[in-house]
C-alpha positions as CSV (number, residue, x, y, z in Angstrom):
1,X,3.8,-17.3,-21.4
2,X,3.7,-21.4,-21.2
3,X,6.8,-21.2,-24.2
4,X,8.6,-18.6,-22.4
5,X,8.6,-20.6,-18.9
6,X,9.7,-24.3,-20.9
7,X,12.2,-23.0,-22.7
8,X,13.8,-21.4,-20.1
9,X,13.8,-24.3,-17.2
10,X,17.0,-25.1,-15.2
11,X,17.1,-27.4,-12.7
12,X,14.5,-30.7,-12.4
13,X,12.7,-29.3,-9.5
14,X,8.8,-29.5,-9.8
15,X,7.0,-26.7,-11.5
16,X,3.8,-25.4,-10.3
17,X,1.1,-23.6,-12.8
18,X,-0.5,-19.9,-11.9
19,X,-2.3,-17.5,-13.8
20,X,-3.4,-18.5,-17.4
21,X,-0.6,-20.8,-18.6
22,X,2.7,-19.8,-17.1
23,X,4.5,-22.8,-15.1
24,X,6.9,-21.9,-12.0
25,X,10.3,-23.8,-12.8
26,X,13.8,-23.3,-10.2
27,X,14.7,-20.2,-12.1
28,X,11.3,-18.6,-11.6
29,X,11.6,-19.2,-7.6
30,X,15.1,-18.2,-7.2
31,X,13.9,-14.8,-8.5
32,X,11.0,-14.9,-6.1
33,X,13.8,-15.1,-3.9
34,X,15.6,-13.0,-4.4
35,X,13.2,-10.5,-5.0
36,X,11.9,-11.0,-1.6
37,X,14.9,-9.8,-0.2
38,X,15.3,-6.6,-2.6
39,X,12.7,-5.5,-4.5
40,X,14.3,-2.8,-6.3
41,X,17.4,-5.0,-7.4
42,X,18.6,-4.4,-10.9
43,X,17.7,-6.8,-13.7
44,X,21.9,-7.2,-14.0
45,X,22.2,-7.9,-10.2
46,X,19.3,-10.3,-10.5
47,X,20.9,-12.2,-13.4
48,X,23.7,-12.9,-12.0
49,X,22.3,-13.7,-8.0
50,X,20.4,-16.6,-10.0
51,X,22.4,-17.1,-12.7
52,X,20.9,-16.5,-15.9
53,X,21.6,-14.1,-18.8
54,X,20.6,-11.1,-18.1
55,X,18.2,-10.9,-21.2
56,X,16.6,-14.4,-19.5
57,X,16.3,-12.5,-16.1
58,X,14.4,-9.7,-17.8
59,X,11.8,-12.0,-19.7
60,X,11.3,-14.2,-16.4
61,X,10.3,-11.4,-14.6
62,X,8.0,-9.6,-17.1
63,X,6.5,-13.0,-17.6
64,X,6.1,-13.0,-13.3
65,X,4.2,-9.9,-13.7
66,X,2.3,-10.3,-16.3
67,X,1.0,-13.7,-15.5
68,X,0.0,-12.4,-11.9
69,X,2.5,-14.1,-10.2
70,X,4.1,-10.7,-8.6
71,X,1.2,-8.9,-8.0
72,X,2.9,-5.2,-7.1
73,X,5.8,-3.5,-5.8
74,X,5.5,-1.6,-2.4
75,X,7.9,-0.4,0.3
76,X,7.3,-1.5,4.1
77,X,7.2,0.5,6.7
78,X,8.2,1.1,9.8
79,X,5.4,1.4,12.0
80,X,6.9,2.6,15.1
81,X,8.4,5.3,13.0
82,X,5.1,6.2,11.6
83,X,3.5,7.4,14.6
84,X,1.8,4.2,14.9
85,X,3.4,1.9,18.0
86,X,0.2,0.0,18.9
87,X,-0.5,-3.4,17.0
88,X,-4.0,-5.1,18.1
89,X,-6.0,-8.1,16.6
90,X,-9.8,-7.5,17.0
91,X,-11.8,-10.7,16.8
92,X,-15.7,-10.1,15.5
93,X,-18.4,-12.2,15.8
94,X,-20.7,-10.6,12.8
95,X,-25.0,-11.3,13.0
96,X,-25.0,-13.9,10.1
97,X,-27.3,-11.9,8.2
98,X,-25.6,-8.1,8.1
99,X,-21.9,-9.3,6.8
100,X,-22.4,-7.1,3.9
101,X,-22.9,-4.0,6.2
102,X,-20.4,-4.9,8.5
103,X,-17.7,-5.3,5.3
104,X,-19.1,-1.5,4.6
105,X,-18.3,-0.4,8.1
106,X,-14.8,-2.5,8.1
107,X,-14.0,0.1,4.7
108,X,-14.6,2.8,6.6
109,X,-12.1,2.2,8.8
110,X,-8.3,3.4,8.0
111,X,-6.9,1.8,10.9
112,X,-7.8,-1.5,9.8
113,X,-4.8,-2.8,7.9
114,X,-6.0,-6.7,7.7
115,X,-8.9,-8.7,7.9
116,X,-9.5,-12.0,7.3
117,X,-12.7,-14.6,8.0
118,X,-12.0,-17.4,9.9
119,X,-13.3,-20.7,11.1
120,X,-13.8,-21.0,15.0
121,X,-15.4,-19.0,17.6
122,X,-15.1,-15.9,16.0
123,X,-16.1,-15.3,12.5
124,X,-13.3,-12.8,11.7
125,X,-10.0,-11.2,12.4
126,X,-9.2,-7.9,12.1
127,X,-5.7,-6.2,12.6
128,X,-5.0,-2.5,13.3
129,X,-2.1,-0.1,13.6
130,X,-2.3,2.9,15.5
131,X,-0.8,5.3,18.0
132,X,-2.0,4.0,21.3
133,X,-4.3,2.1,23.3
134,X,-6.6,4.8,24.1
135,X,-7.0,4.6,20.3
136,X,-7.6,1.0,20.4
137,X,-10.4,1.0,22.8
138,X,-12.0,3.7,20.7
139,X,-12.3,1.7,18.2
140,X,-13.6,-1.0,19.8
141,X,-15.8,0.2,22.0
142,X,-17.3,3.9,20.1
143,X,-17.2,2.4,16.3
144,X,-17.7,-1.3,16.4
145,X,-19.9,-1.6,18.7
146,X,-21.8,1.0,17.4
147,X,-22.4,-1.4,14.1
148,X,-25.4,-3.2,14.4
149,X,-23.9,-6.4,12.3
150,X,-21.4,-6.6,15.1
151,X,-22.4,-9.3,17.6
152,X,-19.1,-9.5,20.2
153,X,-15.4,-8.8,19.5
154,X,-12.2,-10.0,21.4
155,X,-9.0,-7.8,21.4
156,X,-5.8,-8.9,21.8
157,X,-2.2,-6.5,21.9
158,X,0.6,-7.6,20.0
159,X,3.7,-7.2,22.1
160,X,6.4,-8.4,19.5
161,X,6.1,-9.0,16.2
162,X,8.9,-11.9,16.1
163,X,8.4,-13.1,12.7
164,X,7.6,-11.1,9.6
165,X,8.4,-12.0,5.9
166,X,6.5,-10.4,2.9
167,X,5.6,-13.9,1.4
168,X,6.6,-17.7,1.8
169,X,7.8,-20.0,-1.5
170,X,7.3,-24.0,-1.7
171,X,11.4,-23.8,-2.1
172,X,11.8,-22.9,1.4
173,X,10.3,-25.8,2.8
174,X,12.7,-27.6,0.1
175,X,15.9,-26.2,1.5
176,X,14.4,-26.6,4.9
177,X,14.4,-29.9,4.3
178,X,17.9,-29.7,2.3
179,X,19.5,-28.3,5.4
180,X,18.1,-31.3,8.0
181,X,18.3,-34.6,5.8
182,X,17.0,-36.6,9.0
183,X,13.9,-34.4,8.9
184,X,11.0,-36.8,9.5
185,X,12.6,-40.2,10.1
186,X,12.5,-39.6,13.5
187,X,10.5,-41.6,15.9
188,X,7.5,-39.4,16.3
189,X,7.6,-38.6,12.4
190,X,7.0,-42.2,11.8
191,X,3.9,-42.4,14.0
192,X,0.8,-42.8,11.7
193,X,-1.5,-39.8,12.3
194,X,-3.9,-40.0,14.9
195,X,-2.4,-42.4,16.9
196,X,-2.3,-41.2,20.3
197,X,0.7,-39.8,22.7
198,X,1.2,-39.8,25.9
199,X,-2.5,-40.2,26.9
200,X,-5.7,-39.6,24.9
201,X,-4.5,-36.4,23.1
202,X,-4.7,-37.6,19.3
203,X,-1.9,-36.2,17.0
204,X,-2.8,-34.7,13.7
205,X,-5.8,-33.0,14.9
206,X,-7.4,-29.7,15.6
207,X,-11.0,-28.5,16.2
208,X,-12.5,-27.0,13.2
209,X,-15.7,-25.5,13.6
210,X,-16.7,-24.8,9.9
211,X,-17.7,-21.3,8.0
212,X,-21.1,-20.3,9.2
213,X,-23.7,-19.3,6.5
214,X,-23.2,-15.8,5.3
215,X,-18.9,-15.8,5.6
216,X,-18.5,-17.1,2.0
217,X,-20.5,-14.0,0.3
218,X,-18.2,-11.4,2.3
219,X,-15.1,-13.6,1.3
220,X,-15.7,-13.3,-2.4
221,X,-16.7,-9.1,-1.6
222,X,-13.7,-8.7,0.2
């Protein structure tokens, strides 16, 4: 894989290792690109939208796949469509000693299309797609809190999903900054972090409230 990616670099951006030995060049993200917006394009049609030789296209992307760069192919949905109009984040707070009965329960659960443990007040997110609200507090209030791991949860409707993109490359942030040379010579760029703005409110900060004991074993079941 390592011979097929140096041989085949174009451009002198930097490259970025994955998997077991295969090293992300210019070419290999322009085809992440492009495959993020057509997944079923053609090896020809990809070839020439980054272009490359068709038989360098082909090798590129069986190299992507085989290294683990692109994991799998699926098609996206449209919810509403679907029957299932009602988007809702569920915010747990699991009893530190029961996470592995509470990631049993969570796989019980078809509505659950995401979850994810995270630092903070709460010690994980989940996110579920169904057909209404009654369905929603169903949920909550017959299942969840029917699992004895389950300590507190917070819900919280989504009423516009503004923003979605199947996955984010380091080259957008580079033609982000391509497309706004001035980007970060401003004033308030220049300001060293943690100096302080407009009162006592530091910049470059956040609370953190780190992993409680227990989260890292469900994060390496999950």
């Amino acid at each position: 894989m390592s011979e097929i990616s140096r041989n085949g670099v174009g451009g002198g951006g930097q490259s970025g290792r994955i998997g077991i030995g295969l090293e992300l060049d210019d070419i290999h993200m322009k085809i992440l690109e492009v495959l993020r917006e057509n997944g079923r394009i053609s090896v020809a049609a990809l070839a020439e939208r980054v272009g490359i030789s068709r038989a360098s296209a082909y090798t590129r992307f069986e190299a992507l796949r085989a290294d683990g760069a692109i994991k799998r192919f699926t098609a996206e949905i449209d919810h509403v469509r679907a029957g299932l109009g009602i988007t809702a984040l569920i915010f747990v707070t699991v009893r530190q000693q029961m996470w592995k009965q509470f990631r049993a329960e969570l796989a019980r659960m078809p509505e659950v299309e995401y979850c994810a443990i995270t630092t903070g007040q709460h010690d994980a997110m989940i996110q579920v797609r169904v057909a209404d609200v009654a369905a929603v507090h169903t949920m909550v209030t017959d299942r969840l809190a029917n699992i004895p791991a389950v300590k507190a949860t917070e819900t919280v409707f989504i009423l516009d999903e503004v923003l979605k993109r199947p996955y984010v490359l380091p080259s957008d942030h580079e033609h982000d900054r391509d497309r706004d040379p001035g980007q970060g010579r401003g004033r308030s760029a220049r300001r060293p972090a943690g100096e302080a703005q407009g009162g006592d409110v530091p910049l470059g900060k956040m609370r953190f409230v780190g992993a409680a004991e227990g989260r890292a074993a469900l994060q390496k079941d999950l």
